[in-house]
VORO-210602 format. One line per 8 residues: for each residue x negated, y negated, z of C-alpha. Coordinates in nm, 3 decimals, padded with zeros to 5 digits. Example, Ala and Ser with C-alpha at 12.3 -4.5 7.8 and 13.67 -1.06 7.14 Angstrom:
2
-01.230 00.450 00.780 | -01.367 00.106 00.714
This chain:
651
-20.493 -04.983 17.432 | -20.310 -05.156 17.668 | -20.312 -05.564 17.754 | -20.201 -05.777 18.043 | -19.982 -06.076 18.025 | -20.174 -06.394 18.214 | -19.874 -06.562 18.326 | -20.014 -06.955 18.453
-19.856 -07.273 18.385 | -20.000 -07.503 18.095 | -20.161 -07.840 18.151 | -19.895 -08.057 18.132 | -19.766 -08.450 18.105 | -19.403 -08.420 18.205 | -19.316 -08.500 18.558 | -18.981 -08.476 18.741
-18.661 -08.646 18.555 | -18.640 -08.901 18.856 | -18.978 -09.013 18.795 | -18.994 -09.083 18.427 | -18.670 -09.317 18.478 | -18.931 -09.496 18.731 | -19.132 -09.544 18.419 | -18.869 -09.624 18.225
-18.759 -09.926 18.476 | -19.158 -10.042 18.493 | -19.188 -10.128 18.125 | -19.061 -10.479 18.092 | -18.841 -10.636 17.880 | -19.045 -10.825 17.679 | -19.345 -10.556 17.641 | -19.268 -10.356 17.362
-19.103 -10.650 17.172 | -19.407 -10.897 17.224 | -19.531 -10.904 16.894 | -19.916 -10.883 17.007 | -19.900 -10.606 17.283 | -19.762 -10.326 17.391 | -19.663 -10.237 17.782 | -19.446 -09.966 17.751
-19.702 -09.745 17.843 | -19.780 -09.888 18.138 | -19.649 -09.680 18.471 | -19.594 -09.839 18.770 | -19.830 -09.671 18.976 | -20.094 -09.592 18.727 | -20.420 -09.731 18.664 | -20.612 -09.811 18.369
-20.961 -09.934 18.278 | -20.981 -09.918 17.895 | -20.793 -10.099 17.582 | -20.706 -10.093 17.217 | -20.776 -10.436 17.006 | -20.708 -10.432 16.705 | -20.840 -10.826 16.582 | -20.762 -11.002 16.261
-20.934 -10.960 15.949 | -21.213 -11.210 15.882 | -21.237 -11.314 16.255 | -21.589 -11.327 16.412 | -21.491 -11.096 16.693 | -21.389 -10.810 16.445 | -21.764 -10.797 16.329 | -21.912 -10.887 16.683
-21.915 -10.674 17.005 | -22.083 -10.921 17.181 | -21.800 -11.165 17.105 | -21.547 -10.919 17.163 | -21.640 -10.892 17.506 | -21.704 -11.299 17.541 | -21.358 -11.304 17.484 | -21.213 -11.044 17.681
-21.434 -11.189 17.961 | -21.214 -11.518 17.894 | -20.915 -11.304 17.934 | -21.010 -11.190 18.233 | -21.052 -11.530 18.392 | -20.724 -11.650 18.264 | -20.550 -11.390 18.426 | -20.743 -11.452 18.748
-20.946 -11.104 18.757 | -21.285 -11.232 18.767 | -21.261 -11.329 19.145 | -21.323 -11.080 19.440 | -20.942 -10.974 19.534 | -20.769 -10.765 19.851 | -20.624 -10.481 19.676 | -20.280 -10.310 19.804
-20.456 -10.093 20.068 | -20.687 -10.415 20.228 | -20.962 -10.295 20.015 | -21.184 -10.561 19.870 | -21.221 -10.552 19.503 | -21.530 -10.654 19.320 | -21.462 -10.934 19.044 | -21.421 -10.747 18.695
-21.657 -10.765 18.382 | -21.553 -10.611 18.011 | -21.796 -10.364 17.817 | -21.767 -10.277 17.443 | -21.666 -09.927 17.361 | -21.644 -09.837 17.032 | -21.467 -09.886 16.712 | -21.187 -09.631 16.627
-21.108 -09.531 16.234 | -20.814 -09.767 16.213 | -21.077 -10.040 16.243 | -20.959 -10.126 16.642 | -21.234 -10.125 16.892 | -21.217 -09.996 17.277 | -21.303 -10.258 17.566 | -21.305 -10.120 17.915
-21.293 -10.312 18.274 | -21.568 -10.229 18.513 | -21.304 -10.101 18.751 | -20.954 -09.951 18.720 | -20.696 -10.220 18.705 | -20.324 -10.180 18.802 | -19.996 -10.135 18.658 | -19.973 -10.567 18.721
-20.337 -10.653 18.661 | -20.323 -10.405 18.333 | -19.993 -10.619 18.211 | -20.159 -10.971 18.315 | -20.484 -10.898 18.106 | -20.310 -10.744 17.828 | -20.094 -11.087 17.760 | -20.417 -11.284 17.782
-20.596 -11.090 17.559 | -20.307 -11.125 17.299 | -20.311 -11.496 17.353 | -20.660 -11.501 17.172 | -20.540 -11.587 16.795 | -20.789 -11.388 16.680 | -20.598 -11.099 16.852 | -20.350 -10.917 16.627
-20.267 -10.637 16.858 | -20.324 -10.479 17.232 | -20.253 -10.200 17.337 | -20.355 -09.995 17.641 | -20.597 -09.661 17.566 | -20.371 -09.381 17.844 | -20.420 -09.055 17.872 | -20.173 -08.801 17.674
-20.157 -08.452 17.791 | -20.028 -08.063 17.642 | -19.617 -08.090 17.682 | -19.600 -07.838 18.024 | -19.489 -07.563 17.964 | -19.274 -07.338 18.203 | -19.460 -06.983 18.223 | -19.274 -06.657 18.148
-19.310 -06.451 18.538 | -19.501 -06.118 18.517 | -19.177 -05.899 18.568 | -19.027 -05.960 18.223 | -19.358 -05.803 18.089 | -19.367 -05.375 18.060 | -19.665 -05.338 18.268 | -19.863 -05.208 17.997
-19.809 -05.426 17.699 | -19.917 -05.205 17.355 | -20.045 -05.372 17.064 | -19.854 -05.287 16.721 | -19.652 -05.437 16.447 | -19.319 -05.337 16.676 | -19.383 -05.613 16.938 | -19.251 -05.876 16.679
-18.940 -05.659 16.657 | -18.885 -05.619 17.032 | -19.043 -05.974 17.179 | -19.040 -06.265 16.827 | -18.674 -06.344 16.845 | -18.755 -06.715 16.748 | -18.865 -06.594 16.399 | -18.549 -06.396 16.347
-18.252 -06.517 16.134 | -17.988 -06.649 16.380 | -17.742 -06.353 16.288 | -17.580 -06.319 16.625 | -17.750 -05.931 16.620 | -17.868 -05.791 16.938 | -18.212 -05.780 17.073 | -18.422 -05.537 17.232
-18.350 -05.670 17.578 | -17.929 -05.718 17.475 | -17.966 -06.106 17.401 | -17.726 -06.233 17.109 | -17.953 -06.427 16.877 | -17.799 -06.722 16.771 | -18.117 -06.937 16.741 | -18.377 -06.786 16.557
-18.547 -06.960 16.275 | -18.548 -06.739 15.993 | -18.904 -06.731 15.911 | -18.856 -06.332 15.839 | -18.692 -06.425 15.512 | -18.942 -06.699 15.462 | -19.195 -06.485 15.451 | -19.030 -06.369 15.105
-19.115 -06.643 14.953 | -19.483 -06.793 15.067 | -19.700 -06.683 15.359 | -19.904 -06.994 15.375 | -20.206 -06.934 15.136 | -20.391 -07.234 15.039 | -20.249 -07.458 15.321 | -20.470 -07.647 15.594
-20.306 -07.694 15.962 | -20.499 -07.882 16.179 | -20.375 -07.808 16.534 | -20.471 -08.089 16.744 | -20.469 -07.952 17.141 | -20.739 -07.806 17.380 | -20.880 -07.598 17.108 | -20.900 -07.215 17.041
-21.040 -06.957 17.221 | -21.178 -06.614 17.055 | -20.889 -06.303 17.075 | -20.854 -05.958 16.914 | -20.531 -06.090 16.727 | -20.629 -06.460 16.666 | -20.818 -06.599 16.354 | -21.058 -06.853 16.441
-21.224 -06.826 16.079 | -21.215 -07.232 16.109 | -21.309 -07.289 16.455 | -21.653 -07.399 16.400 | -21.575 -07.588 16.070 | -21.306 -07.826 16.395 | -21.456 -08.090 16.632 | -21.424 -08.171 16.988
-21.324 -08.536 16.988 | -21.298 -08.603 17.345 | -21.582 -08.878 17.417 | -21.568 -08.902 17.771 | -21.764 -08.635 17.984 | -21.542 -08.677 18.202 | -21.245 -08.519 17.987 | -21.488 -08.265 17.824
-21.690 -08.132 18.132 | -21.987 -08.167 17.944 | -22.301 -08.398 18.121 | -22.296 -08.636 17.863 | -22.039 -08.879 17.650 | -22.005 -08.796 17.286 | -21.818 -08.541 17.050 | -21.945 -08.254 16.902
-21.892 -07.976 16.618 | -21.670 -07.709 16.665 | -21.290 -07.674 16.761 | -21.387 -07.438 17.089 | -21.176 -07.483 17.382 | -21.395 -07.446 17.651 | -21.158 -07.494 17.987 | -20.913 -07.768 18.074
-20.885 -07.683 18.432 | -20.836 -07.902 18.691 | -20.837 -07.659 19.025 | -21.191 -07.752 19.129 | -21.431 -08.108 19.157 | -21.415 -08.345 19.019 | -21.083 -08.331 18.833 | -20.859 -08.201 19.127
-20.930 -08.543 19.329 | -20.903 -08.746 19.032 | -20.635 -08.571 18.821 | -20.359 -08.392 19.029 | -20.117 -08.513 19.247 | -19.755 -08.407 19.348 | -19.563 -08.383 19.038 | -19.904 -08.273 18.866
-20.054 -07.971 19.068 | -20.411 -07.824 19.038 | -20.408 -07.580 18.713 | -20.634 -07.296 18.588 | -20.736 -07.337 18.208 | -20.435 -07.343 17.969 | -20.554 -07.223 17.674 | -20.236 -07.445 17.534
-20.419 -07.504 17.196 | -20.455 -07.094 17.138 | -20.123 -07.019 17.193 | -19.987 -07.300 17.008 | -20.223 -07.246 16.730 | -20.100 -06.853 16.715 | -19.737 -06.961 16.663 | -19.887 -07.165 16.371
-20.001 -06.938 16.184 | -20.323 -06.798 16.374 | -20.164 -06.497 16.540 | -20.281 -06.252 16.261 | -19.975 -06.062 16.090 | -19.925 -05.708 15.952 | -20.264 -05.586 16.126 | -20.109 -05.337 16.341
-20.139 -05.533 16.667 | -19.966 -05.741 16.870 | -19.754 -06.050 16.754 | -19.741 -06.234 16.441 | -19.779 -06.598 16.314 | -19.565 -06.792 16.089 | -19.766 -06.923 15.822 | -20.050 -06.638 15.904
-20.256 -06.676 15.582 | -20.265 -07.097 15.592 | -20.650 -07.185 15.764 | -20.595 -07.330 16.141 | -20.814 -07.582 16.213 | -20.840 -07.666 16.555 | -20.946 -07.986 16.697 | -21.029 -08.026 17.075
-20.847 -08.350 17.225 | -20.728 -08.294 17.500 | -20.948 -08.166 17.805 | -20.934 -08.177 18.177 | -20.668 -08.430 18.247 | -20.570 -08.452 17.917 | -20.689 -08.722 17.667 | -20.698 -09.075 17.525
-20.476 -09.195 17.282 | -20.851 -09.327 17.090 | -20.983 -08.968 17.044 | -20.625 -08.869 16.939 | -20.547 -09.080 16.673 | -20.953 -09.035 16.551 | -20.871 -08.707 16.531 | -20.552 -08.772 16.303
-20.730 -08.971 16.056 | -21.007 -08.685 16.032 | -20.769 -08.424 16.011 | -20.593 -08.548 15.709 | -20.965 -08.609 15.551 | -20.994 -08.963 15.621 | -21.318 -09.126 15.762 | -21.438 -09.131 16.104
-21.764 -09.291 16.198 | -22.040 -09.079 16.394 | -21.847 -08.800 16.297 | -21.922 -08.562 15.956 | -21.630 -08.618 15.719 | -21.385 -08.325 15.746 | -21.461 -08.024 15.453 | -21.119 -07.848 15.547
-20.873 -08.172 15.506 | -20.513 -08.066 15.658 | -20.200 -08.062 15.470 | -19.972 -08.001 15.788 | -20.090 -08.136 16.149 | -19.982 -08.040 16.473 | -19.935 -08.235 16.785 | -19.797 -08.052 17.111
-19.898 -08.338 17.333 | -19.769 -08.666 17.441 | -19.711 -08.914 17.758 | -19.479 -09.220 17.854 | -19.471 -09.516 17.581 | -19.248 -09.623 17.318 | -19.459 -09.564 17.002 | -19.493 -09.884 16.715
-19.617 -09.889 16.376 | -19.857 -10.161 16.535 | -20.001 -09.925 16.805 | -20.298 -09.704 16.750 | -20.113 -09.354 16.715 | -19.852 -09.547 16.484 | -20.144 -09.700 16.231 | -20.361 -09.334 16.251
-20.038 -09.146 16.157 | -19.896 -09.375 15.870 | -20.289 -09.333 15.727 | -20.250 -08.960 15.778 | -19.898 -08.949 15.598 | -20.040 -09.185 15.334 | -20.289 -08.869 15.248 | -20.012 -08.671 15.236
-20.025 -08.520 15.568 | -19.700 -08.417 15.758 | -19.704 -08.481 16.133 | -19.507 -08.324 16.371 | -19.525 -08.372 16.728 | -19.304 -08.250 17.055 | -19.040 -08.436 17.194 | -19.110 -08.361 17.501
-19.009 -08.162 17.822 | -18.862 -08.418 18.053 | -18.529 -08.408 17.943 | -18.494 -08.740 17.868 | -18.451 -08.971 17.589 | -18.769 -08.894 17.353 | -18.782 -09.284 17.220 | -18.958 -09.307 17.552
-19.266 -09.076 17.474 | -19.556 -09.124 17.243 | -19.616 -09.003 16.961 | -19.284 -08.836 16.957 | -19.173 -09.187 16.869 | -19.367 -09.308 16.654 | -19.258 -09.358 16.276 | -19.364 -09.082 16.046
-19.335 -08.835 16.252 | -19.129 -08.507 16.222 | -19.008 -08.474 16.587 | -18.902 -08.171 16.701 | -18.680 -08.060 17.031 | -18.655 -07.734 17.165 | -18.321 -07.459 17.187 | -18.286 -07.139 17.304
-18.166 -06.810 17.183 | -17.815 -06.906 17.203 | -17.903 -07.208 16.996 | -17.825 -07.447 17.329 | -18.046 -07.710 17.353 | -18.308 -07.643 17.603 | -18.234 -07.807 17.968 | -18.556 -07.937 17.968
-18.588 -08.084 17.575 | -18.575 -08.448 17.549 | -18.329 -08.592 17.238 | -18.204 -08.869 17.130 | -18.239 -09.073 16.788 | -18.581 -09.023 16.779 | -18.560 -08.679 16.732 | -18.537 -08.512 16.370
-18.447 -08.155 16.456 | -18.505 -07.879 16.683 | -18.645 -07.534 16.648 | -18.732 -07.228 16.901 | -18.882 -07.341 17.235 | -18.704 -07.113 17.468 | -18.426 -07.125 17.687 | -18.571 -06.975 17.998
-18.287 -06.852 18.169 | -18.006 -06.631 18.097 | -17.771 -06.770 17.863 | -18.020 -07.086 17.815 | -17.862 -07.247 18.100 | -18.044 -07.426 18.342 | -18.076 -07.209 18.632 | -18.077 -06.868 18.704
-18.230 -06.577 18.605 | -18.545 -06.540 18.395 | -18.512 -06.354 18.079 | -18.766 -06.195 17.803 | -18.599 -06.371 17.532 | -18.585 -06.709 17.716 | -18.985 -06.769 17.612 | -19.199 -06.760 17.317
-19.482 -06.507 17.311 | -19.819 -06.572 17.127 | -20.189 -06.511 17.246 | -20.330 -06.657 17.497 | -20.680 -06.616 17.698 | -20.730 -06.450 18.076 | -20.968 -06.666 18.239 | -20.886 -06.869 18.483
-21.163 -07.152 18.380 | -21.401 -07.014 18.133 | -21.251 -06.881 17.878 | -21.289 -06.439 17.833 | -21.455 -06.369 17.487 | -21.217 -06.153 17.225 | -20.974 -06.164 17.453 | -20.660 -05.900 17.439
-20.360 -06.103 17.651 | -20.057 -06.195 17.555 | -19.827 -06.403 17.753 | -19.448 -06.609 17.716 | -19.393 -07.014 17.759 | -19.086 -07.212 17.665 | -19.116 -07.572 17.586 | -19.142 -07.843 17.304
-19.496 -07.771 17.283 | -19.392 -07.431 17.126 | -19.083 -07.593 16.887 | -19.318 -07.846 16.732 | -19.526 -07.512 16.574 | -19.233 -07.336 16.440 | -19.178 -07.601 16.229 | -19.568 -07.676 16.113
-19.567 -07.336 16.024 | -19.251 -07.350 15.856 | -19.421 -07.674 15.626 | -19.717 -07.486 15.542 | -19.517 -07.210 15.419 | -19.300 -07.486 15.203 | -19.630 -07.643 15.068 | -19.764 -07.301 15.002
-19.491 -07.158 14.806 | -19.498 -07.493 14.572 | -19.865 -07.461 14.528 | -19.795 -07.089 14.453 | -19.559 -07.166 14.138 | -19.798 -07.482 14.003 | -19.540 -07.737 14.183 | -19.670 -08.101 14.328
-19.718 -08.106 14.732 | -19.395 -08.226 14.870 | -19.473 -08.573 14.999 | -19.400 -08.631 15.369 | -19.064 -08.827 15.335 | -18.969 -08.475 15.131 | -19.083 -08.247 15.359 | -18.861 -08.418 15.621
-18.573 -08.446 15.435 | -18.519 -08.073 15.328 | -18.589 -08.011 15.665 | -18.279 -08.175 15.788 | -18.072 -08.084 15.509 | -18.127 -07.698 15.553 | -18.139 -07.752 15.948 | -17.872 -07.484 16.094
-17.585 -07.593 16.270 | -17.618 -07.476 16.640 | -17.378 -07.229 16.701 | -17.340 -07.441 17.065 | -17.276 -07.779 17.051 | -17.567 -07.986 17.162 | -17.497 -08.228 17.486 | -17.746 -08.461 17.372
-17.835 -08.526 16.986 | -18.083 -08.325 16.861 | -18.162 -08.417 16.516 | -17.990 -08.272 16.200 | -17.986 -07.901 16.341 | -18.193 -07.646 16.413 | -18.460 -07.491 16.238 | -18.389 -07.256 15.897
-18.755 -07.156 15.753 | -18.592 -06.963 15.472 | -18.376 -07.227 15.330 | -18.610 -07.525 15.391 | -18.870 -07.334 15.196 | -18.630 -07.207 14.957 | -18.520 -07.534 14.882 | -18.855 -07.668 14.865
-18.933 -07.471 14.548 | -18.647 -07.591 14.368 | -18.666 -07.931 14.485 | -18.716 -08.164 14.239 | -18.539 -08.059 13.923 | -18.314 -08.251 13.682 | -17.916 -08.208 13.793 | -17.637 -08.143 13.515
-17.496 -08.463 13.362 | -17.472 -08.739 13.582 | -17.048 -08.861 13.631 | -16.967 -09.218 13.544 | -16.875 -09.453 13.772 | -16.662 -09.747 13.661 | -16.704 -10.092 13.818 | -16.512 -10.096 14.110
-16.343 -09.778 14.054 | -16.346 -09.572 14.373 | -16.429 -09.196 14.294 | -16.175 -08.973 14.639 | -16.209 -08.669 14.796 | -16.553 -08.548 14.685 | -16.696 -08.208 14.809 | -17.035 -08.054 14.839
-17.180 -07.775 15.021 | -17.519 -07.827 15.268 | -17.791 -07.874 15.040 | -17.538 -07.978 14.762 | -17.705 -08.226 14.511 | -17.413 -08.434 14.277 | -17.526 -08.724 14.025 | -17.330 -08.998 13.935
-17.413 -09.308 13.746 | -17.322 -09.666 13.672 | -17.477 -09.916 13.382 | -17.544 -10.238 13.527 | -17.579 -10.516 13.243 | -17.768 -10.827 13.192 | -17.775 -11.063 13.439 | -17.622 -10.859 13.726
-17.582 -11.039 14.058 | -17.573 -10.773 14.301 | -17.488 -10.390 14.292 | -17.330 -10.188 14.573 | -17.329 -09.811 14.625 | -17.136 -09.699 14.939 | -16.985 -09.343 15.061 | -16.742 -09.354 15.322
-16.425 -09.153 15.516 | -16.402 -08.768 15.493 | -16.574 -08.572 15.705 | -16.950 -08.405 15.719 | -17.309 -08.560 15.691 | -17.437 -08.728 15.348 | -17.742 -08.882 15.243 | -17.758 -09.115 14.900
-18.086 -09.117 14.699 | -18.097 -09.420 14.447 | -18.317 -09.477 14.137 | -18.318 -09.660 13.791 | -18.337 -09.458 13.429 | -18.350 -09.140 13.591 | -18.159 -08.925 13.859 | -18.277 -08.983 14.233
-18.423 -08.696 14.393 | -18.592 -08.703 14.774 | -18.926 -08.706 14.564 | -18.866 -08.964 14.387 | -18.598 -09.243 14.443 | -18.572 -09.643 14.480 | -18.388 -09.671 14.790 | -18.206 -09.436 15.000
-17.934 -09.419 15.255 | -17.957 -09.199 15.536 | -17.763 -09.212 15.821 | -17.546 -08.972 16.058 | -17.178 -08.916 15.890 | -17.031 -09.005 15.566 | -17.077 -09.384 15.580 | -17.367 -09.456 15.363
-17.462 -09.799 15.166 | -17.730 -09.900 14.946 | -17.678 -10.315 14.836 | -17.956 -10.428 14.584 | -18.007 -10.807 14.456 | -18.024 -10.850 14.077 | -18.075 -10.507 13.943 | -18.262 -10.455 13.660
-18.050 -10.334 13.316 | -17.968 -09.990 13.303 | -17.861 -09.697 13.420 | -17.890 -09.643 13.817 | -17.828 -09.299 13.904 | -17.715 -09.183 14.298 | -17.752 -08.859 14.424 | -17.540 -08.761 14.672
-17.674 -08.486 14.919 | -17.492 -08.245 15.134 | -17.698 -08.271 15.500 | -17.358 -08.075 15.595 | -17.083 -07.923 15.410 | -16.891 -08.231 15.295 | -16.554 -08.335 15.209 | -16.294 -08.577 15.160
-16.538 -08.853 15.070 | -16.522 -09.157 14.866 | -16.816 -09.338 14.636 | -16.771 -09.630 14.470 | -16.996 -09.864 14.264 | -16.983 -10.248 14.234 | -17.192 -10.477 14.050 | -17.088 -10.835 13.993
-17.149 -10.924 13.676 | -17.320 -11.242 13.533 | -17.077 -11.562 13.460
């Protein structure tokens, strides 16, 4: 049996470098700092027509739609939109009226304009709206879209592509170990992520990833056991191609493409070109864990006996940050009205998507995903592919995240990966070219193959195609996969779920050092499935005897190894004024962990230090009596360190 490659570009939100510093410059100031709204988001030559308000508890708006849109109608006078207008173009523009949406789960509610309002108008009516005291938050409801992806070409494909277990040998070097050995087509892997060895240790049973995307198509090597048991979230027909508004059961993706009417008017442009259907969600969902494994054909998945759920929410032209961050809180088995309450709640959740916006705790996505973490769901998300500074994207900056750039076989950092702060690691996204530079030729192991689907707008039932992308979009699933294999192997040997925090920070401490050093930070390292989940069994246990540190007394030249866990401790009497804990000089990355009566681990702790380097400090005001224990961990090899311990005792 032979299968074809369908090589097409993915739906995508990055645009050209040049352009998302235009973005960059349109933001003001004050937006993202205002403590009521958010502009960030805000392009300079888009156009928007709907909004997030979240309003205070016990106001009369919160519990009234008709006074919701009294008093966006007052915003809309104050900021001098209720008047017929000359738009840019000598148009004239009616005057504009506000409409209730709906209410989202995080208990914000969706107003829309009667007509599209620009980058300016959008800003003006945002401030006004905040100025209403019963207003604790604003923030604009933009479309996010499937991080493009750059398509392998048909050439690096045999033309007749054979189905068997020895296609992960010769085409999955992103799930090798990083051992330098040669691949099929002569490529020195330096950047694999190890999940062969992981698969030692846990395959996934018993976990839940929800895969939040364009949904899943059917495929001869896919498992779509939980497609039906997903939801389409998108709301607007627009987005879903169906006649009417409203969401419906099932995780399907039916299409996302935007070649014909009425999306290619409405949703392409220069930097964004008319698209077949993706089929993002399937291949992303294959990496995952979806792609089945050991069957004698094709590829395999990472976590291939967790249950993918897939949840449709992003459509033609992508989708709105409402329906995203719904689909978040339902995910992780939280509430969502007009919706059935999720039966398959997700332990790990995927997000390959994202747009222009510097994420908040305040904003929508930031509120859904600290409710999903608060369930115990991890979240990771993509940086991004504009290779730019991800604090600029949403949600790759939002807090709670696990955000995750992409590198290459060489272990470079992928030309088109954004980095930064904001990002916590990388992991396999493809390099593209030979040698992961940024130009040149195209090469096999410069992609990631999974699934995908053949038709070029409907999708082709138990489909049999395979095909290669490289991007963030396919990072983000090596690691999801590479969490529900940690959480399965606890739940294997009667251990507690890792709590999100946790999760995180094993993943940076057994993050690989890239064999190339990255241009750009990239997080604590790059990927290493079999140590994070190795460490994530033994995580948690009591450490030898604890080393005591005298008041004052600096404690030189410590060592560890990455992943190294050393207790020390230090009574604190009655009546203690203030105690200091503080690492500093040598060389190498640490991390302190601090707790009272028993020894800090990253599951349980008081306070923590985490920072890049040695230079570490945790200062707490009148400590309890007793014994505080800090752990020092190894994110590196360490050495030539210092820790001392100061209290100042009571006079």
């Amino acid at each position: 049996m032979s299968n074809r490659m369908r090589i097409g570009a993915l739906l995508g939100a990055s645009m050209a470098f040049a352009f998302s510093m235009a973005a960059h410059a349109a933001a003001p100031a004050g937006g993202l700092g205002a403590t009521h709204y958010n502009l960030s988001s805000l392009k300079s030559d888009g156009h928007y027509d709907r909004f997030i308000v979240t309003w205070r508890p016990g106001s009369a708006e919160r519990a009234n739609p008709s006074l919701m849109r009294q008093s966006m109608g007052a915003a809309l006078s104050r900021a001098g939109l209720v008047r017929a207008t000359l738009s840019a173009q000598g148009m004239m523009q009616a005057p504009v009226q506000a409409s209730y949406g709906r209410r989202l789960a995080i208990g914000a509610d969706v107003l829309r304009t009667s007509r599209k309002l620009d980058r300016n108008e959008a800003a003006a009516l945002m401030a006004q709206i905040a100025s209403d005291p019963a207003v604790l938050h604003v923030a604009p409801d933009v479309l996010r879209h499937a991080v493009r992806d750059i398509a392998a070409p048909a050439s690096l494909r045999p033309s007749a592509f054979k189905p068997s277990d020895t296609e992960f040998r010769q085409y999955q070097w992103d799930l090798k170990a990083p051992s330098g050995r040669a691949t099929a087509f002569g490529d020195r892997n330096y950047g694999g992520a190890h999940v062969n060895a992981a698969w030692d240790l846990a395959d996934g049973k018993g976990i839940v990833i929800a895969v939040l995307d364009t949904g899943i198509t059917t495929h001869v090597d896919v498992n779509t056991k939980l497609a039906g048991a997903g939801y389409d979230f998108i709301t607007d027909a627009f987005l879903s191609g169906r006649k009417n508004d409203g969401r419906i059961p099932g995780g399907w993706d039916p299409g996302d493409w935007t070649t014909g009417r009425p999306w290619q008017s409405m949703c392409t442009d220069e930097f964004n070109p008319p698209q077949p259907s993706s089929w993002h969600g399937t291949h992303v969902a294959s990496t995952v864990g979806a792609e089945r494994t050991n069957n004698g054909i094709g590829l395999a998945g990472i976590a291939y006996r967790a249950r993918v759920l897939p949840i449709r929410v992003l459509g033609h032209c992508g989708g709105y940050d409402s329906d995203i961050s719904d689909a978040i809180i339902w995910a992780a088995g939280g509430h969502v009205d007009g919706v059935p309450d999720n039966t398959h709640p997700a332990q790990v959740i995927n997000l390959s998507l994202g747009g222009y916006g510097q994420c908040t705790a305040d904003d929508p996505m930031g509120q859904a995903i600290a409710l999903a973490n608060k369930r115990g769901a991890v979240v990771v998300v993509a940086a991004g592919n504009d290779n730019d500074n991800a604090k600029y994207f949403s949600p790759a900056s939002c807090p709670g995240t696990v955000t995750v750039a992409a590198t290459g076989i060489t272990s470079r950092r992928a030309y088109y990966s954004n980095y930064g702060r904001t990002v916590d690691l990388a992991a396999p996204g493809g390099g593209i070219y030979a040698g992961d530079r940024s130009s040149g030729e195209q090469v096999s192991d410069g992609f990631v193959w999974q699934a995908i689907n053949s038709g070029a707008t409907k999708p082709v039932a138990d489909d049999s195609n395979y095909a290669g992308y490289a991007g963030t979009s396919q990072a983000t699933p090596h690691v999801s996969g590479t969490v529900a294999l940690m959480q399965a192997a606890r739940l294997a040997r009667g251990l507690k779920p890792l709590t999100p925090a946790a999760v995180l920070d094993i993943l940076q401490r057994t993050a690989a050092t890239p064999k190339v050093a990255p241009d750009h930070r990239i997080g604590a390292g790059i990927l290493d499935a079999y140590a994070a989940v190795n460490m994530a069994i033994n995580s948690g246990g009591t450490t030898s005897q604890a080393t005591l540190l005298g008041n004052g007394v600096a404690l030189s030249d410590l060592s560890g190894a990455k992943g190294s866990r050393t207790v020390y401790r230090i009574d604190v009497p009655e009546g203690a004024g203030k105690l200091s804990l503080r690492t500093s000089g040598g060389s190498g990355d640490v991390t302190l962990y601090v707790n009272r009566g028993t020894p800090a681990t990253a599951e349980d702790y008081h306070c923590r230090s985490a920072h890049a380097g040695t230079s570490e400090s945790v200062v707490l005001d009148h400590p309890a009596a007793g014994s505080w224990f800090v752990t020092v961990v190894g994110r590196t090899g360490y050495r030539g360190v210092s820790l001392v311990g100061k209290y100042l005792a009571s006079r």
